[in-house]
Every structure is written in structure tokens, then in C-alpha cells.
C-alpha positions, -999 to +999 in steps of 0.1 A: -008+223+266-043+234+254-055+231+216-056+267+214-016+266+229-012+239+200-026+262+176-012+290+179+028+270+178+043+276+148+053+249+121+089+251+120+096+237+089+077+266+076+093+292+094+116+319+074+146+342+086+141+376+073+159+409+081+136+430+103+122+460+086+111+491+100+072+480+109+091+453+127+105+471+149+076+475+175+071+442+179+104+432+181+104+451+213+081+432+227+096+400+220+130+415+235+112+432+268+093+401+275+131+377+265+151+400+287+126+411+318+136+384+342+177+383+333+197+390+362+220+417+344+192+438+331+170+434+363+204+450+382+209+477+353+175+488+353+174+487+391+141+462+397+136+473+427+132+506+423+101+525+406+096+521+367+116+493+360+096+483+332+094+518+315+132+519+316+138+484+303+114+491+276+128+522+264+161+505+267+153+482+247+136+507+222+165+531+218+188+497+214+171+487+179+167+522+172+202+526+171+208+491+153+183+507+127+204+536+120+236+520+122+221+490+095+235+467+118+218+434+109+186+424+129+170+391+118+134+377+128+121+344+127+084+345+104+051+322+102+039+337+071+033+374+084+035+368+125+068+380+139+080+347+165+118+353+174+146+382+170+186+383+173+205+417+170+243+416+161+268+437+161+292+430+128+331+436+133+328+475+113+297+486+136+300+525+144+284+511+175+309+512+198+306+503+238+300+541+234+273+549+208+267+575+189+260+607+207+221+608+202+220+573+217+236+579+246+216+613+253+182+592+245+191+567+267+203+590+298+167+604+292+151+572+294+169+544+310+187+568+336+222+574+343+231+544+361+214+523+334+236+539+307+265+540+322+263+502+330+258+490+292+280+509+281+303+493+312+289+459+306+298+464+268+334+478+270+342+447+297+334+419+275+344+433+244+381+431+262+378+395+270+371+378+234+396+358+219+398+375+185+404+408+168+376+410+143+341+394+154+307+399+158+284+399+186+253+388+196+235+418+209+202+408+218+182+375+212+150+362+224+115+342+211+081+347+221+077+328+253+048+310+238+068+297+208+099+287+235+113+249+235+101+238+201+131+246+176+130+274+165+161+287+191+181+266+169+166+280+135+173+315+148+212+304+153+214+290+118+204+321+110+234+342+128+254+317+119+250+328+085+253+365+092+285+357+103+299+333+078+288+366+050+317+382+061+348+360+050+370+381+078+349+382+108+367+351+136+334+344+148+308+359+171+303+366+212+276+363+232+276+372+273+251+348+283+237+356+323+206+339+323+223+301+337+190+283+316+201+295+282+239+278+289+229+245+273+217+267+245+246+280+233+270+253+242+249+231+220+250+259+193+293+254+197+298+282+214+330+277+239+333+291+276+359+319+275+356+333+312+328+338+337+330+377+342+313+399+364+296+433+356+282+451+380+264+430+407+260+399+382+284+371+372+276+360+338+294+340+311+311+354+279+309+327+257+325+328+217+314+307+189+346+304+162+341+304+125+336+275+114+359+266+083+348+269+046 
């Protein structure tokens, strides 16, 4: 690693967990497109091989915490001082965002990400959210830090963090995550989240994974 590399790492003990506001919102996009470019579900949803797969992804993506936004579903960023570093998106247990959306969100993302692309999240969605082991959780949308701030902590800061978003509602069983990138396994399992199934969705087999709350 150069000095500049060294530099430019943030101090994790100085890091902070604060709800994304709206001026946040662009450049937790990029955090997300660059987190999620390479993962073999999104890469078969956004059909890689075909023309434009980063304009759909990134529109995607877009209309994804444009719709959290809306919906005040809670987004969370990891902060050194004013320098945006890491994001997770979940979805709490009363979220009017369904597997379906609302009806803006599914015409926005038919206009951007395509029909096939829509009508496999919305697939990919509906298909896990049969398979968790509880009635009333949350899930773990969308999560991802800067690939130049990767393998120095602050994954696990960002966890403590949705750990908490989850233990602020005193019903909510825990919190799901379908995990289909194989090098972020370890991740999770060290952050307690339990193997439910390996599931496929479209062309991809992945792993639905479920962290329970953890007692009071």
C-alpha cells in the first residue's frame, strides 16, 4: 500500500454511523454501484452481457434509495468527519416496500432497469422473503464500503450499526440478508448470521442467511 493509500484510510475509531440525508444520496450510489457491479445476481439481472449494463445497474440502484427515501426506511452511512465511506439500506418489518413497490417505482424502474431487470427483483425479493424463519424482521437491502476503505474494520462498524437499527424495534425477530457474492460469507457468519438455505433466483445460487435478535 502507498502513503497516499495510507492516507486516505480512514481512522476507525473516529468513524460515526449517521442516517443518510438527502445530499447523501448521490454518493451513496456510488459506493452501492461500485459494492454491487461484480455480484453474480445483479450481473444476471442487469444482463452483463448485453449493452448498458452499467446505465441499468446505476439507475437501479438510484431508483432503489429513491424509494427508501420516500418510504423513510432507514439508510445508515459510515462518516470520517464529512467523507461518506460505507452504506447499508434496510428494510424494517412495517416497510410499505413490498417485493412489489410502490407503483412509481416499479414504472421508474421498467423505464430504466428494463423489464427483465424488474421483474427479477421483485422475483428475487418475493423468493427470499418466503424462506426466513420469522414473521416480523428486517432486511438488509443493500450494503457495501468504498473499495478503497475495504478490509480495515469498518464492515464490522457498519454491522454494529444495523444491529442497532434492529434492536430499536423491540418486536422485529431479527434481520435477513441474501448474501451471493461467496467472499462476503465469512462476513456475515462472523457478524452471527446463521445459514437458512442456499436458494436460487434466476440463474444464481446464493445464500439467504438470518441474523436473530439477540436477547435484552
Amino acid at each position: 500500500m502507498s502513503e497516499l493509500q495510507e492516507e486516505l484510510l480512514a481512522d476507525v475509531s473516529k468513524v460515526k454511523a449517521v442516517y443518510l440525508a438527502a445530499e447523501d444520496l448521490k454518493i451513496a450510489a456510488s459506493i452501492l454501484y461500485l459494492a454491487y457491479h461484480d455480484d453474480p445476481l445483479f450481473v444476471d439481472i442487469f444482463q452483463f452481457d448485453k449493452e448498458g449494463y452499467e446505465s441499468r445497474l446505476r439507475s437501479a440502484i438510484r431508483e432503489e434509495l429513491n424509494a427508501f427515501w420516500l418510504s423513510k426506511q432507514p439508510m445508515v452511512g459510515l462518516f470520517d468527519e464529512d467523507r461518506l465511506l460505507a452504506v447499508a439500506c434496510v428494510m424494517s418489518p412495517d416497510a410499505s416496500l413490498g417485493p412489489n413497490r410502490f407503483w412509481h417505482w416499479r414504472l421508474k424502474m421498467l423505464l430504466t432497469a428494463g423489464y427483465f431487470g424488474t421483474k427479477q427483483m421483485v422475483e428475487k425479493e418475493t423468493k427470499v422473503r418466503e424462506h426466513i424463519p420469522a414473521q416480523r424482521f428486517h432486511m438488509l437491502s443493500l450494503i457495501g464500503v468504498h473499495p478503497d476503505q475495504q478490509d480495515h474494520g469498518l464492515g464490522h462498524v457498519l454491522m454494529s450499526a444495523i444491529d442497532s437499527i434492529v434492536l430499536e424495534d423491540p418486536e422485529s425477530e431479527g434481520i435477513g440478508m441474501y448474501v451471493t457474492l461467496p467472499k462476503c460469507l465469512s462476513f456475515f457468519r462472523d457478524g452471527k448470521y446463521s445459514l437458512i438455505k442456499e436458494l436460487e433466483v434466476g440463474h444464481i445460487k446464493g445464500h439467504l442467511m438470518f441474523k436473530h435478535r439477540e436477547p435484552a
